[in-house]
Backbone as a chain_set.jsonl record, in Angstrom:
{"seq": "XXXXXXXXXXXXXXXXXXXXXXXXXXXXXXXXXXXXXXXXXXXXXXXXXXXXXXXXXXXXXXXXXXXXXXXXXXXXXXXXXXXXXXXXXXXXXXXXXXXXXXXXXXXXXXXXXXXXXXXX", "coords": {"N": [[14.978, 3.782, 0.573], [12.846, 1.245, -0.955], [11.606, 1.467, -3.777], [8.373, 0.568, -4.955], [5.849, -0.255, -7.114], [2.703, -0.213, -7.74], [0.537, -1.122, -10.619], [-2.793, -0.173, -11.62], [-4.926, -2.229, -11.894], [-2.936, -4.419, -10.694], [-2.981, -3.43, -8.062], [-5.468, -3.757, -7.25], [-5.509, -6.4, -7.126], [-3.723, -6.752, -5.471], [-5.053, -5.891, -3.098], [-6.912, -7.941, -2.575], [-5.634, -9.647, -1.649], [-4.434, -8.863, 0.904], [-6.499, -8.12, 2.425], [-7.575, -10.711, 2.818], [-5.173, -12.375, 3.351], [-3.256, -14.914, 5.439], [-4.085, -16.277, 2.325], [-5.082, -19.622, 0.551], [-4.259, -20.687, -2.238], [-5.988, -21.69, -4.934], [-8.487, -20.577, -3.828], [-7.881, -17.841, -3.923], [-7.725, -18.004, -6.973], [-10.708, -18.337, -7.467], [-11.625, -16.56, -6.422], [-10.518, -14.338, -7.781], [-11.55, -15.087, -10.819], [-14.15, -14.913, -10.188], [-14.3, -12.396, -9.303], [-12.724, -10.645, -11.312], [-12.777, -11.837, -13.319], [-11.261, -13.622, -14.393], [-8.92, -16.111, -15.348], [-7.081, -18.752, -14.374], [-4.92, -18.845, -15.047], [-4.162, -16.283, -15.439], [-4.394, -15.497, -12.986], [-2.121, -16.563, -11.643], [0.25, -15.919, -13.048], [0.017, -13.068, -12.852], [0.518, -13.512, -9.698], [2.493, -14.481, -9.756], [4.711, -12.644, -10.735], [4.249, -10.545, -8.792], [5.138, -11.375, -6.656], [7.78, -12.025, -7.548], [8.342, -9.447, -7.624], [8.992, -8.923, -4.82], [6.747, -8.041, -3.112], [4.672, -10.31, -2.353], [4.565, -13.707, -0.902], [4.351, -16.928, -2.185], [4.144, -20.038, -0.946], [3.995, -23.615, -0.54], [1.105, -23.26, -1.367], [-0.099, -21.207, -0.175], [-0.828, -17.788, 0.341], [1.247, -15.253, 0.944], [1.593, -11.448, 2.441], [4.635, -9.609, 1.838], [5.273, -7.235, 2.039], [3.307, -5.276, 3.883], [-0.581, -3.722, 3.288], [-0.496, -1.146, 4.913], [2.466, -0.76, 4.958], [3.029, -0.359, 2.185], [1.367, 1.984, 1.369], [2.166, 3.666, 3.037], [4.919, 3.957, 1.54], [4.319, 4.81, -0.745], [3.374, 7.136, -0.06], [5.569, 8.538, 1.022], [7.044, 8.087, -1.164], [5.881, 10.011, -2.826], [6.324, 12.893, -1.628], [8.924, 13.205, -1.778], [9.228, 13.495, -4.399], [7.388, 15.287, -5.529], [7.9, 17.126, -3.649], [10.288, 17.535, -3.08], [11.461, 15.953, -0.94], [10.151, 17.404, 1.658], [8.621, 17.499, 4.659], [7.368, 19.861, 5.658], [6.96, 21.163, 3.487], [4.579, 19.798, 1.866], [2.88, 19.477, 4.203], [2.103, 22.421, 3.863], [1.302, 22.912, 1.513], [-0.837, 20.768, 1.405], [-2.477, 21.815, 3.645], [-3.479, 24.507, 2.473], [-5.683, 25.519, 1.835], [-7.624, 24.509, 3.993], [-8.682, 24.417, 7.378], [-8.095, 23.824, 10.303], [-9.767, 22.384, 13.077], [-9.647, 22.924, 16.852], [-9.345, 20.415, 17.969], [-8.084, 18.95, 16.081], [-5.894, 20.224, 15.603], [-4.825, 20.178, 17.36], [-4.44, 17.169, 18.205], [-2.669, 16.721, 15.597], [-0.124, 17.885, 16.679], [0.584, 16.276, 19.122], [1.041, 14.064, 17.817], [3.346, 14.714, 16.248], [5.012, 15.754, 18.159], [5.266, 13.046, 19.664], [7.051, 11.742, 17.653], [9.352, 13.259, 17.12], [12.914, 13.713, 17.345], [15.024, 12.725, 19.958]], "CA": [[13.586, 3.379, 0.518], [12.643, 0.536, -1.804], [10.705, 2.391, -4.517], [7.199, -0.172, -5.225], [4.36, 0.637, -7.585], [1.209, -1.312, -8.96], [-0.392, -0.937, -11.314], [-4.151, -0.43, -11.269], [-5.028, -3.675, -11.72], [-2.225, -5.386, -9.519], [-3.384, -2.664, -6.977], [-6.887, -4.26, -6.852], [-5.048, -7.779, -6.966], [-3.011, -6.879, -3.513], [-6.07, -5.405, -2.198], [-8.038, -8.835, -2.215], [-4.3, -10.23, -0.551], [-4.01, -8.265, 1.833], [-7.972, -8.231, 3.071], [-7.824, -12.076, 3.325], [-4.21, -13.014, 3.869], [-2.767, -15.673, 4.312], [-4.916, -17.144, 1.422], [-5.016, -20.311, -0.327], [-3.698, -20.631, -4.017], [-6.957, -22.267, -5.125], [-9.412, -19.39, -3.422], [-7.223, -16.709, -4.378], [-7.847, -18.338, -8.265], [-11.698, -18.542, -7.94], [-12.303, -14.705, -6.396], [-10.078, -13.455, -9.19], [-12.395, -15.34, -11.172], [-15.661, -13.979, -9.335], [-14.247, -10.443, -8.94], [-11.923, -9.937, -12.338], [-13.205, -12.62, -14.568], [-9.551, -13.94, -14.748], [-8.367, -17.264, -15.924], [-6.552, -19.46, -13.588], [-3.379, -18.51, -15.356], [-4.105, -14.707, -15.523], [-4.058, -15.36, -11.71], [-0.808, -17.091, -11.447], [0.865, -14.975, -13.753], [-0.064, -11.939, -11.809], [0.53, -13.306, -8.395], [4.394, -14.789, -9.824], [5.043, -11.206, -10.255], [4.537, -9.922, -7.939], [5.807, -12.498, -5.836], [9.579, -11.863, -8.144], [8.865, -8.15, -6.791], [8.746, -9.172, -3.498], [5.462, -8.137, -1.929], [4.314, -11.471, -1.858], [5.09, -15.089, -1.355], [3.426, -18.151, -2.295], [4.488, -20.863, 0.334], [2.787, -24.611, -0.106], [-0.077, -22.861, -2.105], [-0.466, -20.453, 0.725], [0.033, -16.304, -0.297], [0.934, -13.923, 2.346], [2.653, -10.385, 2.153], [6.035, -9.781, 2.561], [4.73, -5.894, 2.557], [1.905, -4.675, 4.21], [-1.011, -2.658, 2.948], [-0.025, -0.251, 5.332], [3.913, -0.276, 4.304], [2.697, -0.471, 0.798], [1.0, 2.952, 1.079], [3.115, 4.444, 3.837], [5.703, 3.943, 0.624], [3.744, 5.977, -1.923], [3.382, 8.591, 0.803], [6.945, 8.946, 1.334], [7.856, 8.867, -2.856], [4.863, 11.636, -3.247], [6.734, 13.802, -1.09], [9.811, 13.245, -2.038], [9.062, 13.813, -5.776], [6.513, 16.532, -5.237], [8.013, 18.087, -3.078], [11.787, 17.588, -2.467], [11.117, 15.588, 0.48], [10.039, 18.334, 2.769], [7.387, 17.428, 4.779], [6.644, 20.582, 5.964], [6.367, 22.07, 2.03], [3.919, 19.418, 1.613], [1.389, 20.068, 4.522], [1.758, 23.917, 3.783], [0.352, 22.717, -0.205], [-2.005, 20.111, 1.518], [-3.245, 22.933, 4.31], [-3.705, 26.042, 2.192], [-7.583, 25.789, 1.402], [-8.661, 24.52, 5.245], [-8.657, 25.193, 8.577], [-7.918, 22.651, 11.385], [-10.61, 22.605, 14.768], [-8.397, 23.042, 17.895], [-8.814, 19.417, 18.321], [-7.121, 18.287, 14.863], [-4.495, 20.812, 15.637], [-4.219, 19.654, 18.992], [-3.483, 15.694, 17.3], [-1.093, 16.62, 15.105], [0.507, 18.47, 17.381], [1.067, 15.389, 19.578], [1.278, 13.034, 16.634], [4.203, 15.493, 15.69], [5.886, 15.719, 19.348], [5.744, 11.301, 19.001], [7.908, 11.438, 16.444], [10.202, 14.399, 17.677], [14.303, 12.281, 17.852], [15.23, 13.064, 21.651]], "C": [[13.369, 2.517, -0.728], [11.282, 1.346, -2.2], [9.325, 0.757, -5.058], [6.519, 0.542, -6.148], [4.069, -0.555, -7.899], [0.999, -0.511, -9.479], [-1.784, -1.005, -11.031], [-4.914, -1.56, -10.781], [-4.152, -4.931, -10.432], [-2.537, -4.384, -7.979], [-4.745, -3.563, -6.282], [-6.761, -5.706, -6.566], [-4.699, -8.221, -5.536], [-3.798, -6.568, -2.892], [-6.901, -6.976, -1.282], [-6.831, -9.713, -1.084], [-4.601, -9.966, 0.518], [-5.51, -8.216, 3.21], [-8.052, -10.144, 3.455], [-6.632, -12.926, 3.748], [-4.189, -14.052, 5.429], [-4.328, -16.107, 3.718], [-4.479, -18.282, 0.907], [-4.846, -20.07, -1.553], [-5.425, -20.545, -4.838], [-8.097, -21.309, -4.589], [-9.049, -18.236, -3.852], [-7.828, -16.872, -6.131], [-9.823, -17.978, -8.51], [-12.424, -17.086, -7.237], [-11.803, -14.317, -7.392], [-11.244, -13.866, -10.133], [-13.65, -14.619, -11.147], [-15.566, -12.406, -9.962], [-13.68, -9.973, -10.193], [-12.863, -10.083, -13.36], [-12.205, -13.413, -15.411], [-9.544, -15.556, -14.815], [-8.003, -17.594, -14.785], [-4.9, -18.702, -13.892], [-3.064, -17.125, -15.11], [-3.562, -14.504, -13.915], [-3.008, -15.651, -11.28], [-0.086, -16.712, -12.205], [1.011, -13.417, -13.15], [0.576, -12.094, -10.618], [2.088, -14.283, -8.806], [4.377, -13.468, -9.825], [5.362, -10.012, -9.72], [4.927, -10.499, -7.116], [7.453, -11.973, -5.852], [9.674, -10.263, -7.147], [8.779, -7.965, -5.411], [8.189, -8.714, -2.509], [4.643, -8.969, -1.825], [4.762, -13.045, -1.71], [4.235, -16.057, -1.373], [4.31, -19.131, -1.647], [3.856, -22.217, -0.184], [1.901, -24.191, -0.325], [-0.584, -21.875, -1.017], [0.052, -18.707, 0.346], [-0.272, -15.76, 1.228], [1.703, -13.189, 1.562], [3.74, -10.379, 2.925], [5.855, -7.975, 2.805], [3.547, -5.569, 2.428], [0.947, -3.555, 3.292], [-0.544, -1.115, 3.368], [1.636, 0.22, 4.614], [3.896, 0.337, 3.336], [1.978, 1.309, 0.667], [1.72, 4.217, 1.562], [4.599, 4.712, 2.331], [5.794, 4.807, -0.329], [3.421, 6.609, -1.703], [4.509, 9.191, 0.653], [7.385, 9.305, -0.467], [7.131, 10.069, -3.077], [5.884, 12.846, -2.467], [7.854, 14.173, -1.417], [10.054, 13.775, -3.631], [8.437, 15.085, -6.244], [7.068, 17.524, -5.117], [9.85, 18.324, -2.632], [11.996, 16.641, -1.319], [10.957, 16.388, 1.523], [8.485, 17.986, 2.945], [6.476, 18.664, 5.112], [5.517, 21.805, 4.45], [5.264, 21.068, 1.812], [2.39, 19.68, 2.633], [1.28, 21.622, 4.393], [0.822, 23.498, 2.374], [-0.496, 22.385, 0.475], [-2.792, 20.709, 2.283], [-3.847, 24.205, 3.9], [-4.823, 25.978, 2.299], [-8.272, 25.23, 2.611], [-8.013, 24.633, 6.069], [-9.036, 23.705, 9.633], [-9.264, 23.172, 12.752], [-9.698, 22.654, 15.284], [-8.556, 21.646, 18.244], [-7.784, 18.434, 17.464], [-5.762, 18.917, 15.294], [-3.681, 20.172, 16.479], [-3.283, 18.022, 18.517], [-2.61, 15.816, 16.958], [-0.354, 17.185, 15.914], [1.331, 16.374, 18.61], [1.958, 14.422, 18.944], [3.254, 13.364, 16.642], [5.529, 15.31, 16.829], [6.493, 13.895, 19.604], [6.79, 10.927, 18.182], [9.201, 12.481, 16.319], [11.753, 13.137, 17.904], [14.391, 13.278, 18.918], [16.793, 13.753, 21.115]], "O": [[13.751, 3.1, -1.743], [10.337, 1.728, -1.509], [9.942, -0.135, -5.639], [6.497, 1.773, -6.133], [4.71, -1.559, -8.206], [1.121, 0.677, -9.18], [-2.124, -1.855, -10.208], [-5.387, -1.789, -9.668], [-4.579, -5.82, -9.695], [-2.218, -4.852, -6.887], [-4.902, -3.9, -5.109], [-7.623, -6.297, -5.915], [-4.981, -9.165, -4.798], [-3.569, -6.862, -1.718], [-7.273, -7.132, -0.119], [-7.121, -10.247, -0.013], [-5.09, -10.837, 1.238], [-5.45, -8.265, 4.439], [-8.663, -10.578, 4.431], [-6.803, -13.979, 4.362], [-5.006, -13.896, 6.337], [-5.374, -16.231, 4.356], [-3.274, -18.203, 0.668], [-5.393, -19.056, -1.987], [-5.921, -19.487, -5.225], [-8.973, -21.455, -5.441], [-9.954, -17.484, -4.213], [-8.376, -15.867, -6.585], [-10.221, -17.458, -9.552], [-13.548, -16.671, -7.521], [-12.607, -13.82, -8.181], [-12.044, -12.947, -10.307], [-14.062, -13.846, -12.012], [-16.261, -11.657, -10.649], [-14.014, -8.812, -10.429], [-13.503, -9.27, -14.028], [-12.238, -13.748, -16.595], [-10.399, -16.123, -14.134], [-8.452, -16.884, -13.886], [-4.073, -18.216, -13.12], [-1.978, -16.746, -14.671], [-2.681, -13.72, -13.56], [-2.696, -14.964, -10.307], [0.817, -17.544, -12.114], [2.068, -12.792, -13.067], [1.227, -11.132, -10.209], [2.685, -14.733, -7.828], [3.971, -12.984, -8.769], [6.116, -9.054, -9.889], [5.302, -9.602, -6.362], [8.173, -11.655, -4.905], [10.541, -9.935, -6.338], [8.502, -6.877, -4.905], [8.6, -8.745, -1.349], [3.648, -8.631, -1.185], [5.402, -13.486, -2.665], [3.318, -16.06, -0.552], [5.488, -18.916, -1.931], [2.679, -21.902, -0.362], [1.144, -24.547, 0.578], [-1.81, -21.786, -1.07], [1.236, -18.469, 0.106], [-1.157, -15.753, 2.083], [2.317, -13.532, 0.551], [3.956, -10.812, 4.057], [6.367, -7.505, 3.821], [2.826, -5.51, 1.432], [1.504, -2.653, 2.666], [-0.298, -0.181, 2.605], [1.885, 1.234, 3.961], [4.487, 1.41, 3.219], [2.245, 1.815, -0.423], [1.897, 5.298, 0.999], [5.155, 5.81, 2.339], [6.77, 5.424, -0.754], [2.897, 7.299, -2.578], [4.555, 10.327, 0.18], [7.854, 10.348, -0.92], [7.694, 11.085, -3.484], [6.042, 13.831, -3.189], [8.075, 15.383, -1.441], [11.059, 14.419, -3.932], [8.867, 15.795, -7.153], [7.061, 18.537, -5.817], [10.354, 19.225, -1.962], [13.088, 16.812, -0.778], [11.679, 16.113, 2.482], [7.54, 18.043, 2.157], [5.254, 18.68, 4.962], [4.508, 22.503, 4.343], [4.482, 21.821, 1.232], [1.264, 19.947, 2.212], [0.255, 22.103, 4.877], [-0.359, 23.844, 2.326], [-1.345, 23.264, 0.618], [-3.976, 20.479, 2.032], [-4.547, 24.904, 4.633], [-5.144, 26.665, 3.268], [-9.498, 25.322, 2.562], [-6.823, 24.916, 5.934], [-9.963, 22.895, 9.611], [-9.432, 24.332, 13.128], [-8.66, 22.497, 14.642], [-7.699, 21.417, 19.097], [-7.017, 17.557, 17.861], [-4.709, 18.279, 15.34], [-2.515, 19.776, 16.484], [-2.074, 17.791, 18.491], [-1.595, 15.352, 17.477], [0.693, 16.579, 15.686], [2.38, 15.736, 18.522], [3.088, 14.042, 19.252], [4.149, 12.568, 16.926], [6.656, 14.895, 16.56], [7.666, 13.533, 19.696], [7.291, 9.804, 18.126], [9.963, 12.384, 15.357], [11.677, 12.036, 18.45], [13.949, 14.424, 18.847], [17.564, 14.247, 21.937]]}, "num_chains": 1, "name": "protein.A"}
């Protein structure tokens, strides 16, 4: 598993990515602006960066992701568990279940969810 993290800040950076992808260079520069209060450079200094760590690429002034929001969190699901917990998923929903109580239709979900993902 390729281990990822942001930082706070580059968290809120990939957020605005990932909500408007692909973006322009030049729009990407003047929301940071708007939304940070960031320089031109602050922005292109940030978004090389993360570029080198390869969840994004700049193209012909064009940024897309090379990993998804989704991947991107699905990622820091999988290290939490693994770090937490050993990687056991089941030691983790016993921690994350102790203090509630599923309806019979949540149960019922995961239950499917669970059987989906069952190897044959």
């Amino acid at each position: 598993m390729k281990k990822v993290q942001l930082a706070e800040g580059e968290l809120r950076f990939a957020e605005l990515i990932w909500e408007r992808e692909p973006i322009a260079s030049g729009d990407l520069v003047k929301l940071c602006a708007d939304r940070f209060g960031w320089k031109k450079s602050t922005t292109y200094t940030v978004l090389k960066k993360l570029c080198e760590r390869g969840i994004f690429r700049n193209e012909n002034a064009c940024i897309s992701s090379l990993i998804s929001r989704d991947e991107y969190f699905s990622m820091q699901s999988e290290q939490f568990v693994e770090d937490a917990f050993g990687g056991s998923l089941p030691g983790f929903l016993t921690a994350f279940m102790g203090r509630r109580k599923l309806s019979g239709g949540q149960a019922e979900e995961l239950k499917q969810l669970i059987d989906s993902y069952k190897e044959d």
